[in-house]
matplotlib code that plots the C-alpha trace (Angstrom):
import matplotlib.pyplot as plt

x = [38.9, 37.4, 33.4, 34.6, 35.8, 32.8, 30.5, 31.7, 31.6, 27.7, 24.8, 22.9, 19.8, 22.4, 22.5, 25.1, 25.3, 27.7, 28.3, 30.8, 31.6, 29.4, 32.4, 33.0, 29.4, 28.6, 31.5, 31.1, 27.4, 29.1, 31.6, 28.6, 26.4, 29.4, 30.1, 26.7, 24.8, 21.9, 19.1, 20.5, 20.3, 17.5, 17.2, 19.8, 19.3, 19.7, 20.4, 20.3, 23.7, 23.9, 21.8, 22.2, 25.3, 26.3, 28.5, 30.1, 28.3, 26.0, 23.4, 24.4, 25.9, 23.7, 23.2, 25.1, 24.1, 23.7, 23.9, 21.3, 22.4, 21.3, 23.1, 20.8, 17.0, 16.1, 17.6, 15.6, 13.9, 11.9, 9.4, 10.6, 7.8, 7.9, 5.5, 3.3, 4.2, 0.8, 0.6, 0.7, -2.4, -4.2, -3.4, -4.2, -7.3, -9.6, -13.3, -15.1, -17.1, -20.9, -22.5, -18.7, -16.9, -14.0, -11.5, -10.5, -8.5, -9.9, -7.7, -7.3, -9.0, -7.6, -4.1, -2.4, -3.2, -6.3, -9.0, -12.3, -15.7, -16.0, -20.3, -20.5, -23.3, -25.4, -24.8, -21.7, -18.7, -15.8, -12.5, -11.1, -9.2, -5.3, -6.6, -8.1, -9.8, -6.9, -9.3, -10.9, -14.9, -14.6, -12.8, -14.9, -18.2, -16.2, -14.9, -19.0, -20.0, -18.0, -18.5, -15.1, -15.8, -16.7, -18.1, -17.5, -20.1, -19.8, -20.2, -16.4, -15.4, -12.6, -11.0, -11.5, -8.3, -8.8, -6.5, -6.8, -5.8, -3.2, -1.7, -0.9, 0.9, 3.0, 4.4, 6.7, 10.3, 10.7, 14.6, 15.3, 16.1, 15.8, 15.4, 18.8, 21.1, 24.2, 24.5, 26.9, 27.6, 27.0, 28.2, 27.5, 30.1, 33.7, 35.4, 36.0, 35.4, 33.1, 30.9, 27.6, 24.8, 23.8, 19.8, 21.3, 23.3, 20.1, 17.7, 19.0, 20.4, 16.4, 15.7, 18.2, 19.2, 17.7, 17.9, 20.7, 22.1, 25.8, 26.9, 29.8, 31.5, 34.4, 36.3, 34.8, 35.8, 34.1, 33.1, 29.1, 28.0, 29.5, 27.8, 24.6, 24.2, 25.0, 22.4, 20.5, 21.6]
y = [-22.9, -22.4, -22.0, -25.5, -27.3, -25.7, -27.2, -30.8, -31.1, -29.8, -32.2, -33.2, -31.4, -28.6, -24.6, -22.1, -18.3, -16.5, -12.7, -10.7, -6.7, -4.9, -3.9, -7.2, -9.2, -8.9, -10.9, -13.4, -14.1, -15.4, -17.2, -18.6, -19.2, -20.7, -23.3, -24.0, -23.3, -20.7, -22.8, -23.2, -19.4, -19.3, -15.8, -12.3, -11.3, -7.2, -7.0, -3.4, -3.5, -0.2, 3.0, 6.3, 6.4, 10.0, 8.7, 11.9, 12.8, 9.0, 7.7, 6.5, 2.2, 0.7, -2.7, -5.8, -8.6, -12.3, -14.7, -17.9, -21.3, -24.7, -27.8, -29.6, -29.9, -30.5, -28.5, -28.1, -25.0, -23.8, -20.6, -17.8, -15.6, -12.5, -10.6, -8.0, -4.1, -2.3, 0.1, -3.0, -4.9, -1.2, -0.7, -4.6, -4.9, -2.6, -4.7, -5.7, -8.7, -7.8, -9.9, -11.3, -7.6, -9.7, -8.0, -9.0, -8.9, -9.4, -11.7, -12.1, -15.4, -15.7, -15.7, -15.2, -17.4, -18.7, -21.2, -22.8, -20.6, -21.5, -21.3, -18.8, -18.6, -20.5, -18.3, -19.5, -16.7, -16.8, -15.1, -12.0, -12.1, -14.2, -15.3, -17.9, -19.1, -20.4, -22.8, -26.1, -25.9, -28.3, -26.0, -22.8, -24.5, -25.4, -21.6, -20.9, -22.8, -21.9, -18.0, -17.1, -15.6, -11.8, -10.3, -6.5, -4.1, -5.7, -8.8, -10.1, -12.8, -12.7, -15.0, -13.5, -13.6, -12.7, -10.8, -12.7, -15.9, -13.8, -12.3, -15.8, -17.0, -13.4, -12.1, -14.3, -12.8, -11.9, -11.1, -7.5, -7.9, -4.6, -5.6, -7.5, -4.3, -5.0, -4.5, -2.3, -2.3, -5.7, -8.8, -10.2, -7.8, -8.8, -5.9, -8.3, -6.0, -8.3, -9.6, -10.5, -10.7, -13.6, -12.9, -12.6, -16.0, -17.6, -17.1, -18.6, -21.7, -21.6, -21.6, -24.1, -26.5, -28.9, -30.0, -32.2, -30.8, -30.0, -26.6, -25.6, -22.0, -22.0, -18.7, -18.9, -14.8, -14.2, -17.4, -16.5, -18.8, -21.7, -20.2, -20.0, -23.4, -24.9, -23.1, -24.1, -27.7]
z = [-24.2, -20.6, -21.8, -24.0, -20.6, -18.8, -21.0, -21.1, -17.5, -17.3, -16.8, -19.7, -18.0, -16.2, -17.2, -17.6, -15.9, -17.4, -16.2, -17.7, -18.0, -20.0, -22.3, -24.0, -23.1, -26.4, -27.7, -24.9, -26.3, -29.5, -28.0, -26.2, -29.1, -30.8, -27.9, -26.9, -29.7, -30.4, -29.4, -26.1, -25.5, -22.9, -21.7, -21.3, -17.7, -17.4, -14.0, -12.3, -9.9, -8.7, -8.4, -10.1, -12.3, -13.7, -16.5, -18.3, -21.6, -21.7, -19.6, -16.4, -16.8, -13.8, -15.7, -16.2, -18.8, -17.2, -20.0, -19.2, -21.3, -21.2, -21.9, -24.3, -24.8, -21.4, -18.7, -14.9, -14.8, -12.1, -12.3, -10.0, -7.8, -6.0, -3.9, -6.3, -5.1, -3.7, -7.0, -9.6, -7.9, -7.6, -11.5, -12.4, -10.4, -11.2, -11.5, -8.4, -8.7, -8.0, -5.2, -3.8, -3.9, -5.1, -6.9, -10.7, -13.7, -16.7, -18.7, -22.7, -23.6, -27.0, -28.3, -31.4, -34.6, -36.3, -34.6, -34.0, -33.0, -29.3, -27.4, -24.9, -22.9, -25.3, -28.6, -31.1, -31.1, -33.8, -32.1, -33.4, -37.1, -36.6, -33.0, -31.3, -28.7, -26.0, -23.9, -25.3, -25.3, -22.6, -20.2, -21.7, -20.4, -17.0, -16.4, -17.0, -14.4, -11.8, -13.1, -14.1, -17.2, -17.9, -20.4, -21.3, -22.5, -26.1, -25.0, -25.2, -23.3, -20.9, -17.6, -14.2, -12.3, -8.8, -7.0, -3.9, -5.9, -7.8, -4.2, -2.8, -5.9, -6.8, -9.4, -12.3, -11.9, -15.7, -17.6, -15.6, -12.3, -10.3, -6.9, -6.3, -5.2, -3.5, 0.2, 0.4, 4.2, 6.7, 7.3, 3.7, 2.3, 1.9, -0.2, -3.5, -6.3, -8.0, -5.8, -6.3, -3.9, -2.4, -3.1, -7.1, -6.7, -4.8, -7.6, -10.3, -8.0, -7.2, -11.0, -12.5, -9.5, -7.1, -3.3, -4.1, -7.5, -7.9, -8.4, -10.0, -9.9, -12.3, -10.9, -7.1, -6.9, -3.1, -2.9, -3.0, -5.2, -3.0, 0.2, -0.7, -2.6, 0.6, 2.8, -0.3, -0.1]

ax = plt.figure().add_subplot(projection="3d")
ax.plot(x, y, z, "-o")
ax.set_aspect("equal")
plt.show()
């Protein structure tokens, strides 16, 4: 009756966070599916909420499922980065760009499902069996010009990414969230037994909301979620 009232008083372009125990989050994502509807299911969230666990005869409960819902067909999403760790740009970035000494990535050009041959260089290339190419020739012969296109040792096509370029931007936060442990002494802590952080409760007011937007927090608990959507505004 609650996730029904929840989701009448939503905006038409407004999502839902829904966190719950990990005992019974799997019957909350029906009730959620049921109220909301499947194709509103946008992501499960596995959030990491604690460290090391040593749970008697199982593996160690450090994880909590966030449950990410929109209100319709549109809903306000906005793409979350953070800064890339030292070892993942060392790992990614492993070709050095002769004459610039700029380091690169060397990014899939094609994508899944069948397509067009595409001229490279001159000479007509067909794209691997079930793929195609996943740039117009248009923006093939632009990527040419400017030289951001390698070819390996067989002659494959691929995008430079740079990691300078890549750097400024950071990484895309994906649907596991490690790096948003509670504090667990400081000022931010307040001794309710559910509290969330308020880096957890400022990403996804980051992702769904506006300057502006209303925020609603149907059980308030510490009262995080109000804090930090007004230091958001």
């Amino acid at each position: 009756e609650r996730l029904v009232l929840m989701r009448d008083l939503l905006a038409a372009d407004a999502s839902i966070y829904v966190h719950c125990d990990w005992r019974v989050s799997a019957f909350l994502r029906l009730a959620l599916n049921e109220i909301f509807g499947a194709a509103c299911f946008r992501n499960e969230i596995v959030w990491q909420r604690t460290g090391a666990h040593n749970d008697a005869d199982q593996f160690g409960v450090v994880s909590d499922s966030v449950f990410y819902y929109s209100r319709g067909s549109n809903w306000t999403f906005n793409p979350i980065f953070v800064p890339h760790t030292d070892e993942h740009l060392d790992t990614r970035f492993t070709l050095i760009e002769e004459g610039t000494d700029r380091r690169f990535f060397a990014g899939p050009i094609t994508a899944p499902g069948d397509g067009p041959p595409r001229i490279f260089r001159g000479v007509e290339l067909r794209p691997p069996k079930g793929r195609h190419f996943s740039y117009s020739q248009e923006n093939i012969d632009q990527l040419e010009a400017v030289n951001r296109i390698y070819y390996s040792s067989t002659g494959t096509p691929y995008h430079k990414q740079y990691m300078d370029e890549y750097v400024d931007q950071g990484r895309r936060v994906q649907s596991v969230w490690t790096d948003l442990l509670p504090s667990k002494t400081g000022l931010e802590v307040l001794g309710y037994p559910t509290q969330k952080p308020e880096k957890l409760l400022e990403r996804i007011l980051n992702a769904s909301s506006n300057e502006g937007d209303l925020v609603a927090d149907f059980f308030v608990g510490s009262g995080t979620t109000a804090a930090v959507a007004e230091k958001l505004g």
